[in-house]
N, C-alpha and C positions, 0 to 999 in steps of 0.2 A: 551380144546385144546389151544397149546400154541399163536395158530396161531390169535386168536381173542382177544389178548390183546392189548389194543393201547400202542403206545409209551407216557412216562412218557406227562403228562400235556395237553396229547391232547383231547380236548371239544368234546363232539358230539353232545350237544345240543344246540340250541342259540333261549333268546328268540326275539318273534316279536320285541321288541325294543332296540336287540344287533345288527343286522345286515342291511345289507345294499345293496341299487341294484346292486354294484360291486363286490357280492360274492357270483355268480353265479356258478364258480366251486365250491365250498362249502354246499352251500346252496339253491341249483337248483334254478332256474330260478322264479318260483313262489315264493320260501320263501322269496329270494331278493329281490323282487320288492312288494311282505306284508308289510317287513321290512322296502323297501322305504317310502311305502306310511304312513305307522305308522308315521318315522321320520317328514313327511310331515305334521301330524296334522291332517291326512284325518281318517274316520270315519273305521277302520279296526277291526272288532271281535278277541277280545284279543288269544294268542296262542303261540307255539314255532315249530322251525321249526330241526327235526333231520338230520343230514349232510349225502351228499356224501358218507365219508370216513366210518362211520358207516354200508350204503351200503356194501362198496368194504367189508371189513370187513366180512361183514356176508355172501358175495356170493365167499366169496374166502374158507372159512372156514366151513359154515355151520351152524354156531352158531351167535348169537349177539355176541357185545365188550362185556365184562365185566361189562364196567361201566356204560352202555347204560341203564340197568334198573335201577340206582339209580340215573341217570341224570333224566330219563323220569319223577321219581316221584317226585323229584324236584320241577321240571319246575311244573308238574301238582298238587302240592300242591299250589305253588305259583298262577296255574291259577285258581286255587279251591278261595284261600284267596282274590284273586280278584274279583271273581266275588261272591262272598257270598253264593256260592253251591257246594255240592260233587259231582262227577262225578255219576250219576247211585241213585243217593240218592232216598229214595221211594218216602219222602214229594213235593219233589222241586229240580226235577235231573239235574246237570249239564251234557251238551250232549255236544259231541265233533264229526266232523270231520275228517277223516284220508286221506289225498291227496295225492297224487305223486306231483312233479315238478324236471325231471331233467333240468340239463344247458340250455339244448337245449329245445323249445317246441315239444311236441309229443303228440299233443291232441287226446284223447278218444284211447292213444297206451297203458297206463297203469290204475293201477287200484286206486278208489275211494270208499270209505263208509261214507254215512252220516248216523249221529243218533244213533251214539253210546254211549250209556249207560242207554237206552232204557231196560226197561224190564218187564215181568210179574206187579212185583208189583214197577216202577216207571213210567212205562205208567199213571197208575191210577194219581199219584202227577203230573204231566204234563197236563193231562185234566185238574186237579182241578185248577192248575195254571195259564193258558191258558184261562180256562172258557173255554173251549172247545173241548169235548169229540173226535169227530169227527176228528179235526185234529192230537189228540194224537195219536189213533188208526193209523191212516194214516201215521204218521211218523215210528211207529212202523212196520208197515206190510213192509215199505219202507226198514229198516235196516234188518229184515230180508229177504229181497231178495236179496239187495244189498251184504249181509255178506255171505249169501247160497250160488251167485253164485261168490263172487271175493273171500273170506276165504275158503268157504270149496268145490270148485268145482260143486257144484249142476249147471245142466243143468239150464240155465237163461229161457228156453222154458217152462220148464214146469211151474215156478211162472208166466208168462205170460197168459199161457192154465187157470190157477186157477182164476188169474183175468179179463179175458174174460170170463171165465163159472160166476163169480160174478157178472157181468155187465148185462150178458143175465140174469141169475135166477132173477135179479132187475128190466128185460127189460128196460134197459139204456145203451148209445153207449161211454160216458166218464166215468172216474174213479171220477168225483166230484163229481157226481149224486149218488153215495154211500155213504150213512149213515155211522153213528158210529157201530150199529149194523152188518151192512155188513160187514164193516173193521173188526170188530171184529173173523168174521167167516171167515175171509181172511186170517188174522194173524194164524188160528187154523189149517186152510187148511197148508197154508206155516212152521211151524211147524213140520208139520206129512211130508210134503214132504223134508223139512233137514232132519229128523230120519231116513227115507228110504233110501234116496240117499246118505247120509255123514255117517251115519252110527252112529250118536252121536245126543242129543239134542241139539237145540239153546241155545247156554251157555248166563245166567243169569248175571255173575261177570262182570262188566262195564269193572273192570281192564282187566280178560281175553279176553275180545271184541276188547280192545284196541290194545293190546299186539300183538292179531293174526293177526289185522290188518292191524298193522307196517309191520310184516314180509310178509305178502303177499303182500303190493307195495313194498316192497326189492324184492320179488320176479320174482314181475310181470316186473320189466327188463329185465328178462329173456324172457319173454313168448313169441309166434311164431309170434304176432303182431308187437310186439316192435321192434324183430330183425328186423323183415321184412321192418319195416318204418324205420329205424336206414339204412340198407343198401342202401334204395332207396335214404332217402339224404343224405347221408355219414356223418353220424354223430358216432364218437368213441365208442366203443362196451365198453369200458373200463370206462365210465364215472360214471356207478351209479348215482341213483336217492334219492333225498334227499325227505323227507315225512313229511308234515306240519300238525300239529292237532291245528286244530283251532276250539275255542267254537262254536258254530249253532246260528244262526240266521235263524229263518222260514218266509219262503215266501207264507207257506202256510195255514196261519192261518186265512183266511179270504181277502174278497174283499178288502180294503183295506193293504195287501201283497201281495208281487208278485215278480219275479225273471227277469233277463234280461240279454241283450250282446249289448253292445255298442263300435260303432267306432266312434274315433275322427275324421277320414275323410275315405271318401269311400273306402274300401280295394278292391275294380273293378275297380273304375277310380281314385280313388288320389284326387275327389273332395270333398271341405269342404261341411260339412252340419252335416242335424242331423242324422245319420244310425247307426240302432240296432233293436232288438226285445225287447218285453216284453211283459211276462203273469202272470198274475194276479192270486194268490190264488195258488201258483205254488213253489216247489223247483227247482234247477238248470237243473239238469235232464232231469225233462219235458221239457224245451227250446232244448237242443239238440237230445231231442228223436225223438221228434214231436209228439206226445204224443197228444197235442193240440194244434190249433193253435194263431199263435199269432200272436200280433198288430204291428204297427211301432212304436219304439220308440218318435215317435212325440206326439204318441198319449196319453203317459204319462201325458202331459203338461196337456190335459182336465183331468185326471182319478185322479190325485196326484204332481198340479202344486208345492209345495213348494219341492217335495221330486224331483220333473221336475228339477225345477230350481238350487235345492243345486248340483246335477248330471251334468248338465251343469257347472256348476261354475268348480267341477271336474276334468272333461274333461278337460278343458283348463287347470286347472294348469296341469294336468299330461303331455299335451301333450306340455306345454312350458318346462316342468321342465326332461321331455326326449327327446327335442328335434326331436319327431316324432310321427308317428300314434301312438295309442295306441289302444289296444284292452282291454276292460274293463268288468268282470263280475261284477254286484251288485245284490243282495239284498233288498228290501222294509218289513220291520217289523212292520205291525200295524202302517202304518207312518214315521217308521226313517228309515236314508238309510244307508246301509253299503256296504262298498266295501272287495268285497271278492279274486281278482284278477286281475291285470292289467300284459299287457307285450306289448313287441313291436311287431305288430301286421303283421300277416301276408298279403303279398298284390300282385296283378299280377303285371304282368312286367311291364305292362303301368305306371299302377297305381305307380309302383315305381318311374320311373323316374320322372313321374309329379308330385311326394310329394317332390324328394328332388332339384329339382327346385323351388318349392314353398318354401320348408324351406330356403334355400338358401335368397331367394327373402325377405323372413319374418326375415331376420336377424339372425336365430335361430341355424344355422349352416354354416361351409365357404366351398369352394368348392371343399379343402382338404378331407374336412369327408361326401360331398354331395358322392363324389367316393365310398368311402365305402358302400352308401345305394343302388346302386345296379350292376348288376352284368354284365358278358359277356353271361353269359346262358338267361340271362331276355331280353337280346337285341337279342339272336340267335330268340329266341321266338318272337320277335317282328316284325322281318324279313321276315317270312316265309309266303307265302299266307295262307290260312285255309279255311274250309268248312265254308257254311252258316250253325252254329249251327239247324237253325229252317229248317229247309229242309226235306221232306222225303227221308228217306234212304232204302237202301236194301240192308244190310248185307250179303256178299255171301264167305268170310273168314279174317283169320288175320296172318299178321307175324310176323317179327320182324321192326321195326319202327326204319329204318337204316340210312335215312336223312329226318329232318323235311321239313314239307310243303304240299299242297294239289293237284291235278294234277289227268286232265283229259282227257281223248282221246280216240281214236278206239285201240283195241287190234291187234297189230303185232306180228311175231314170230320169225323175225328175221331180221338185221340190214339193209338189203335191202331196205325191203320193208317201214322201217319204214323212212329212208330216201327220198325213192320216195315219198313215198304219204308224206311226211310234205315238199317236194319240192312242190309238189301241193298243198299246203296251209293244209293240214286237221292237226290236233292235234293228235299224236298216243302215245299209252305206250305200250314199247316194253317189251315185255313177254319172259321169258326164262327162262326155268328149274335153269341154270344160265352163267353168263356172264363171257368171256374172252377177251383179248384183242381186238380181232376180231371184236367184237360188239361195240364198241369206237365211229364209227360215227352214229350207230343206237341211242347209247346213249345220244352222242352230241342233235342228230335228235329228238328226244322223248322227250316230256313232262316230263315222270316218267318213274322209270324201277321198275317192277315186274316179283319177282325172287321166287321160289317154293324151292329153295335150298340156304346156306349159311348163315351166318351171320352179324354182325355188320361191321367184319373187312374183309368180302371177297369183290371180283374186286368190282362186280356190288356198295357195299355200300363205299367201299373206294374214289370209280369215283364218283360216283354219290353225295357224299358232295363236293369233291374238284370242280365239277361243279355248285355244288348247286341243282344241279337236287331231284326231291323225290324220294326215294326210297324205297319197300318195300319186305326186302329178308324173305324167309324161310319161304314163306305159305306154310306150309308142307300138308295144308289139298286141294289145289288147285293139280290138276292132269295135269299137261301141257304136251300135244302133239305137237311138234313144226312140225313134218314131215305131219300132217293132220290140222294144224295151226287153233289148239283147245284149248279150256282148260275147264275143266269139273269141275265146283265145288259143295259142298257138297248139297246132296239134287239131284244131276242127272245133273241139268240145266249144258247145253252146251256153252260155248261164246265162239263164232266164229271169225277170221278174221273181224274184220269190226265192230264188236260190240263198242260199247263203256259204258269204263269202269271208275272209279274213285279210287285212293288210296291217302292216308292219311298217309304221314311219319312221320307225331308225335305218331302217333296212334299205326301204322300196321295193318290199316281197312282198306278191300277192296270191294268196291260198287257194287252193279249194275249199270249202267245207268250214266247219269249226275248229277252228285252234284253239286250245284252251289259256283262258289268259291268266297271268299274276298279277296282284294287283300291288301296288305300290304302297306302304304304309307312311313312307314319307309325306306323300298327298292325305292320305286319313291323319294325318299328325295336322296338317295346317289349314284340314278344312274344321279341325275340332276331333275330330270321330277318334283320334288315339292322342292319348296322355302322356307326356314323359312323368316318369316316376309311377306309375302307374304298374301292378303285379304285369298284366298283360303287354306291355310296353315293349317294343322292338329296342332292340340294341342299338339298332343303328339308328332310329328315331331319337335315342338317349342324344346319340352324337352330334344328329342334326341340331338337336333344337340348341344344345348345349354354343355351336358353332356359329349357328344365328343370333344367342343372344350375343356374344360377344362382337361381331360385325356392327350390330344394331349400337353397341356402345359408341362403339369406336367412328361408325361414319360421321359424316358430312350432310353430306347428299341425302336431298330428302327421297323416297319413291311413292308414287300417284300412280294411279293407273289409268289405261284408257279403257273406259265403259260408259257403255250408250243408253243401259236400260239398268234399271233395279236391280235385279238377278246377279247380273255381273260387277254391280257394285259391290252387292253384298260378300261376294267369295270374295274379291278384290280387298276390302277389309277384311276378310279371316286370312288372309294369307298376306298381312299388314300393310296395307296401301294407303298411303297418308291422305290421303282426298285424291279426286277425280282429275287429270293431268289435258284427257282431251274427250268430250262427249260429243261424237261427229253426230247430230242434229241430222243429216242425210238419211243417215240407217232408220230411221224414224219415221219417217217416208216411204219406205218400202213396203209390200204386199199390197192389201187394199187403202193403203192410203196416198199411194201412188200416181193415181187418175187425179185427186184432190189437188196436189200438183202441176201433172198433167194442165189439168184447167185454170189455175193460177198463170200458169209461164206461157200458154195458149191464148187469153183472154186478152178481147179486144176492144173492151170497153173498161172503166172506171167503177162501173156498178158489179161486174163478172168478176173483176178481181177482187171487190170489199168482198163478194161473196164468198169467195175460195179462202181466204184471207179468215172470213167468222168461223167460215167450219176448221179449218187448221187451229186455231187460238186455242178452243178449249181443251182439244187433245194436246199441244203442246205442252199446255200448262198442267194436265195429270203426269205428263212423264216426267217432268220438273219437280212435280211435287214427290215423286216415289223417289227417284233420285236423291233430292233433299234428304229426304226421311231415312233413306240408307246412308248415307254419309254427313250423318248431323254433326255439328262440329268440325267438319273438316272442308277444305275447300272443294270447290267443283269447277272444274273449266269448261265450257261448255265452249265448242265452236259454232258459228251461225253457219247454216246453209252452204254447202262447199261440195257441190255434185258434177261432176262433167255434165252439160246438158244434156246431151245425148240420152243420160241413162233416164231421165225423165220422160222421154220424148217415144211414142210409138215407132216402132223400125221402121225406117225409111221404104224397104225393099218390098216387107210384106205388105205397109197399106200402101203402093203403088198396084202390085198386086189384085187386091181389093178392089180397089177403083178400078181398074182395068177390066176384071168380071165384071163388075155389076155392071159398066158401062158396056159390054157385050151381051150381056144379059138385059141391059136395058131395066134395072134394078134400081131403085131410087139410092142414092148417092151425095147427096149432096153437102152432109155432113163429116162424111169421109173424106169427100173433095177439097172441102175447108178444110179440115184440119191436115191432108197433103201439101196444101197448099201453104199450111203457117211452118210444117215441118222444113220442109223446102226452104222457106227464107230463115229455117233456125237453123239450118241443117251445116256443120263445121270438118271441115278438114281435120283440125288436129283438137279435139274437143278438152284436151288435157292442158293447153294453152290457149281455149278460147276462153266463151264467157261464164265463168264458174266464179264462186266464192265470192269477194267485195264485190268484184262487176257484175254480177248476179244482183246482188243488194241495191246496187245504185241503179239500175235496168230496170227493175221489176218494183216499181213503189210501193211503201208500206212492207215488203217483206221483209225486211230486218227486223224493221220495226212491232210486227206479229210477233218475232221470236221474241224478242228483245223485253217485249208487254210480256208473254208467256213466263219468261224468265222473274221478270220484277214478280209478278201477280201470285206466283207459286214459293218467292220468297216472304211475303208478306205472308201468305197463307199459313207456313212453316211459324212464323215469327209469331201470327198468333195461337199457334198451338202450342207456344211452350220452345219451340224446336230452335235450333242455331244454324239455321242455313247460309252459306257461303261461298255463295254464287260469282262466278267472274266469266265477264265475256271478252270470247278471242274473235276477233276480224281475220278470215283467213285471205289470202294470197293477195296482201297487201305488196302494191311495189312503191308507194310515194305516201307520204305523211297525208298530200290533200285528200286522197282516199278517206284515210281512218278520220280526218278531222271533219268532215262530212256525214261519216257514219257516226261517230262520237258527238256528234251535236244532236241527229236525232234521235240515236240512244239517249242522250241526258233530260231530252225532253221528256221522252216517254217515261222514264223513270220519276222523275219530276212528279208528272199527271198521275201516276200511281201512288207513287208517294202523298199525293194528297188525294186521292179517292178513297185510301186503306187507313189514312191515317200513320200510317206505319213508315218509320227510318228507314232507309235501306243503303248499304254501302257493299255497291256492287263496280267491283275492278273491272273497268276495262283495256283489254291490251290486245295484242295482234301475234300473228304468224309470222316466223320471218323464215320465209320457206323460196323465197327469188332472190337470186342473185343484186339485183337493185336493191331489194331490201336490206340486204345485210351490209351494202357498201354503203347506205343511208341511214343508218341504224340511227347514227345521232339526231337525223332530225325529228323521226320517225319517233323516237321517245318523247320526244315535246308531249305528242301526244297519246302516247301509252304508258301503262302502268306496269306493263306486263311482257314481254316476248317469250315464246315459245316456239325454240327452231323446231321446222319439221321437216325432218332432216331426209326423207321421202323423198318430197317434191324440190328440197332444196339436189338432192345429189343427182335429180333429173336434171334440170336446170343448168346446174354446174357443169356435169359432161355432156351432155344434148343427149341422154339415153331418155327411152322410152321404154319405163321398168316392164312393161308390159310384153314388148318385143325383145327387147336385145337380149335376156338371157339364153333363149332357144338361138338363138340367130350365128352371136359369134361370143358368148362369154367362156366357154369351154375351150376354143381356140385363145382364148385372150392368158386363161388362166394356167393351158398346158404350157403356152412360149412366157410364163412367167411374168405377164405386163401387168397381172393381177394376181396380187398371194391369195386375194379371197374375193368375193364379188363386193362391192362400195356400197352395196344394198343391202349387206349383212352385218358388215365391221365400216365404221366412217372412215374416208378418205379423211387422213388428218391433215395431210400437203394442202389440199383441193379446195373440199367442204370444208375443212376441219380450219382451214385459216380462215374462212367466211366468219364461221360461229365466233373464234377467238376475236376478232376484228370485232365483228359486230356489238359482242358483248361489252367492250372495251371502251365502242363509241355511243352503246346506248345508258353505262353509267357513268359516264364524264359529264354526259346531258342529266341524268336521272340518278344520284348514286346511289339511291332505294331502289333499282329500276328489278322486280322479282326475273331471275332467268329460266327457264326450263326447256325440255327436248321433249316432242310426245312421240318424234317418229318412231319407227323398228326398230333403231338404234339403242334406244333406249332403255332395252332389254337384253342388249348384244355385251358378255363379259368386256373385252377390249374396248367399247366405246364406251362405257359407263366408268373406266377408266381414263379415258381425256376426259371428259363432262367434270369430272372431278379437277382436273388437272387444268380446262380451261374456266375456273367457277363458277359455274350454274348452281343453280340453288336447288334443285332437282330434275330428276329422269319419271317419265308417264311412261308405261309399259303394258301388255295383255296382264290380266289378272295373274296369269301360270307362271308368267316371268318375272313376278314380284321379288318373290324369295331368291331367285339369281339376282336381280340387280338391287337388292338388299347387304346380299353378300360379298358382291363386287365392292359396293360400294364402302363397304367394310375395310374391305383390302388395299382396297384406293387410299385410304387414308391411314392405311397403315402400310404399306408398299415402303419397302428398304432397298436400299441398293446392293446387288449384289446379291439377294436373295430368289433362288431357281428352282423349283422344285417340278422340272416337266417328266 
């Protein structure tokens, strides 16, 4: 095929001592860092490693490159010539290795075979060379199970069954307590079961062992593991894995051999020492099987102190000469050490941050590339309270794990009661099939919300990260009755009203009972409650705070937050939120003040609406003023009115209902009947692209203009107490300039009229939402009249794909994201193709028009690591975020502007 020829001159093989740890696309991750350590002078079993592009190659086509087999034999003459043996030879065989290593690590995702060129008759030359019957056979039985089940698909259960029935017929419980003889009927058993199951014998040609080899870790990129781990950490489907054949070195040829894993510093806490395994008489295998178990690396030092010591030595160069943990495979051969594998090693979050504080401190890196070593996701992680791992538990279902964190209380059913009773002190989590606006202050009230319905991106987990709250939606196997204030889960058991329960929003585990929780001291660092430098002061708290001043220098990007009420302004600034980014004016409206509403957007005359209209003003105007007072100095964006109608409007279904009793009952009615009757002509199809937000404002007279006065009148207020209030108004779900320039005229009136009742200046920005596709294709005109845009990036990536955040997760996004059409859902991480050319466009054509024109995000996005990295990259002047997620897109944005090429630390 034509399709597997490479273009003129291009390599596909390189050996260990052409490459290097910078040729990681190339030469995956393990070959480059062999390659390193070769350069390095450190002890590496000679080999070559085949590229990437040879991959692509072969899983695009179906075929190897062409020139792939005359490279291979190449290299493998050359490795023959060096090491003074043929591959598979009968006397004295050279045996090779066949590895995976793509770019990225993906341990135990793809496939390995050692011991290849093993066979019938070079087993025998191997004992005799060895002296050692026993281990030959052993290495043997090894590649053929290794080959049976990663080459020719043989079940890996049944060479297990063969050698557990070898173990028993020996009556011995480990695999080393078997003879040579044993081995030998091992190898005969495994054999006959490839003949059966593959359909073909155990091929004998070293070359053809090799060959098959190759191609099935080309292959195993494919396999259901790989993608599976490829999607969970977003790592490129497109990458291909390069395949390193490196000669063998045994660790199993006696007490004196043995295999191991070593860290240069703790990958749990970041602290230096000595941490790793090793066992003794052992190939790699066995360390990660568990197979047997094994010692602490310490304990080397007694068993084989020279081969201790030279491994030490090691370690440290590796870990100066990469600038970080290192995670290291070796080797013990009869004595000498060889190193088989090093990378930059994986580590928890803690443990990140206190490595590269420590490197920092150690000279080894500066606090440009300390940023790169770790992340916003490691710190969301760090935040969160969590269960006592060691606790007994009682698993009684799971859902989807919508906001991290742990969270405990009695089971409620509805927002009432969970209110009441946490006004009486008790801890509740409010249960519900699932959650609508309605539920807002049960939400606030609750510990955690547990939802039997919805997803990542429905109310209850949308609210519930932007308050930080846990949450865990779509235990679909949880039965909730909220009318008999039950919930019945699997197994029969009943929890009742009063019960108490536990769930787990990293998880989607829901308990029985109490679980005892930990608490996070990274959060007591940024609500104030713990001190760096302080006697009592967390380590890791050192690290943190240490890692945020440094981000905080180096950003861009300003962070705001979105908060609606005082409270959450206030944490919002202890956890450093430069002013308020979006204050949805909606949520304000909720509980009893709802009906007030209600009878505004119902009212059928001119006098009924100034009415609803006088009682709305003055409470508008006290939350403006708390607001103010919390964020003096800093900006506030407030949005005007922006509610699906719907959610204002009494349910359709129940006062039909209503009316329909009373009218059989013969029950006076007639004010029910009316307002069925207005619901009816308000009543929308798709209420999420009906009349909501500016058309709301131009619909319903004077109410912009209520907020708008509420806004001015509580700045002036501010103004004469001394205070700095810095107030701006956003217009939302603007699609055309005459919109806002209609709302902009009688906003400046009203301001005006204040302005001269109070006597008082007031310079209040106003600007709009660019959250419709028309908007953001209009953006130039649309600045004429704004000061300000703010994508919301929400309703823009509804808009954009015709999703209905509401529905389509449950629906089909789990299909979307298994067939790969989605790395991650567009509601979590911004479409940058999509959405993300809207925002760059728009930005582009509303400063050509305006080139002061301020930019900012206030959707989800804007707390999302990965999107707070385009925001940067397409220049916005800031990201609006939940209060929790400040300190991540603090961080991000750190990094954003300190981001280097070439720098990976996954």
């Amino acid at each position: 095929m034509s399709e597997n020829k490479a273009p003129h001159g291009v390599k596909f093989v390189y050996d260990f001592t052409e490459g290097n740890k910078d040729l990681k696309d190339l030469l995956g991750g393990k070959g480059a860092n062999l390659a390193e350590m070769t350069n390095l002078g450190l002890p590496v079993p000679p080999g070559f490693t085949i590229t990437t592009e040879a991959c692509k190659v072969y899983l695009e086509s179906g075929e190897e490159p062409t020139a792939l087999r005359d490279e291979v034999s190449a290299h493998l003459d050359a490795l023959e010539a060096r090491m003074g043996k043929k591959l598979g030879q009968a006397d004295d065989p050279l045996l090779v290795s066949v590895r995976s290593g793509a770019k990225f690590s993906m341990p135990g995702m793809m496939d390995t075979v050692l011991n290849i060129g093993l066979s019938d008759k070079s087993v025998q030359g191997l004992a005799k060379q060895a002296g050692d019957e026993r281990f030959a056979w052993d290495s043997y039985r090894r590649l053929i199970q290794m080959f049976g089940k990663t080459v020719l698909g043989v079940e890996g259960d049944l060479f297990e069954e063969a050698l557990e029935a070898a173990k028993a017929a020996k009556k011995v419980t480990v695999d080393t307590d078997l003879e040579a003889a044993d081995l030998k009927k091992l190898v005969t058993s495994f054999k006959k079961i490839v003949k059966k199951e593959a359909g073909r014998d155990f091929p004998q040609d070293p070359r053809e062992q090799m060959d098959l080899a190759i191609k099935a870790v080309f292959e195993s990129w494919n396999g259901d593991r790989a993608k599976l781990y490829r999607r969970q950490e977003r790592i490129p489907h497109d990458l291909g894995t390069a395949v390193n054949v490196c000669s063998m070195v045994f660790g199993n040829l006696g007490p004196d051999s043995g295999t191991g894993v070593a860290f240069t510093r703790d990958p749990a806490s970041g602290h230096q020492g000595v941490y790793g395994d090793y066992l003794q008489n052992a190939q790699g295998e066995d360390v990660v099987a568990g197979i047997r178990n094994t010692v602490a690396l310490a304990e080397l030092e007694q068993i084989d102190k020279k081969s201790y010591d030279q491994l030490m030595q090691i370690m440290e160069t590796l870990e100066n000469h990469y600038k970080d943990l290192c995670d290291i495979e070796f080797t013990i051969e009869r004595g000498r050490l060889w190193m088989l594998q090093t990378r930059v090693g994986k580590r928890t979050a803690g443990a990140a941050f206190r490595i590269a504080t420590q490197l920092v401190d150690q000279g080894l890196i500066d606090e440009t590339e300390a940023l790169q070593r770790v992340t916003g996701a490691q710190l969301a992680q760090l935040m969160f309270p969590r269960f006592d791992e060691k606790a007994k538990v009682e698993q009684v279902g799971r859902g989807i794990a919508a906001s991290p964190g742990a969270a405990v209380g009695k089971a409620v059913f509805d927002s009432y009661t969970a209110v009441k009773w946490s006004r009486s002190g008790e801890k509740v989590i409010l249960v519900r099939r699932e959650t609508n606006p309605d539920d807002l202050d049960g939400m606030i009230a609750a510990e955690g919300i547990l939802t039997s319905r919805g997803g990542k991106t429905s109310h209850a987990a949308v609210v519930a990260r932007g308050m930080g709250k846990t949450c865990v939606c779509g235990a679909e196997d949880l039965e909730v009755d909220t009318k008999r204030r039950r919930m019945t889960v699997p197994g029969g058991h009943v929890v009742e009203e009063g019960d108490v329960i536990s769930i787990d929003g990293s998880t989607g585990k829901v308990y029985l009972g109490e679980v005892p929780v930990v608490p996070s001291p990274v959060v007591e660092y940024f609500e104030g409650r713990m001190h760096p430098g302080a006697d009592d002061a967390d380590e890791l708290v050192e690290a943190v705070h240490r890692m945020m001043a440094f981000a905080d220098r180096k950003r861009r990007l300003r962070v705001r937050a979105n908060a609606d009420n005082a409270e959450d302004a206030l944490r919002a600034r202890r956890f450093g939120a430069q002013g308020i980014g979006l204050c949805r004016t909606e949520h304000m409206f909720l509980g009893e003040r709802r009906e007030m509403v209600e009878k505004l957007i119902l009212a059928d005359t001119a006098a009924e609406r100034e009415s609803a209209l006088s009682a709305l003003l003055p409470l508008q105007k006290k939350d403006f003023v708390e607001l103010f007072e919390a964020m003096d100095g800093l900006p506030v964006t407030i949005r005007l009115l922006d509610p699906p109608l719907h959610e204002f409007l009494p349910d359709i279904t129940e006062l039909s209902v209503r009316v329909a009793l009373a009218e059989s009952r013969q029950e006076p009615h007639e004010n029910d009947l009316r307002l069925l009757q207005a619901v009816h002509r308000l009543h929308e199809q798709n209420p999420m692209l009906g009349l909501r937000g500016v058309r709301l404002g131009l619909v319903i007279p004077g109410l912009f203009a209520m907020q708008v006065r509420a806004i001015a009148e509580a700045a002036a207020e501010r103004k004469a107490a001394k205070g700095d209030p810095r107030a701006e108004i956003m217009i939302p779900l603007v699609g055309t300039v005459q919109e806002l320039e209609i709302v902009r005229e009688e906003a400046d009136k009203v301001i005006a009229e204040v302005q001269t009742a109070t006597g008082t200046e007031l310079k209040l920005a106003i600007g709009t939402m660019i959250e419709l596709p028309r908007a953001a294709l209009t953006a130039g005109q649309i600045a004429e009249a704004a000061e300000f845009f703010s994508f919301g990036t929400n309703d823009l990536t509804q808009t954009v794909w015709g999703f209905s955040r509401d529905d389509v997760e449950a629906s089909f996004f789990t299909a979307y994201l298994e067939k790969g059409i989605f790395g991650v859902s567009p509601f979590e991480t911004i479409d940058k193709d999509g959405v993300g050319s809207l925002v760059k466009a728009a930005a582009e054509a509303g400063r050509r028009t305006r080139p002061d024109l301020k930019l900012g995000v206030c959707g989800e996005h804007g707390g999302d690591p990965e999107s707070v990295h385009f925001f940067h990259e397409a220049g916005l002047d800031y990201v609006s975020c939940s209060p929790f997620r400040i300190p991540v897109a603090r961080l991000e944005a750190g990094r954003a502007a300190t981001q280097s090429a070439g720098s990976d630390h996954r």
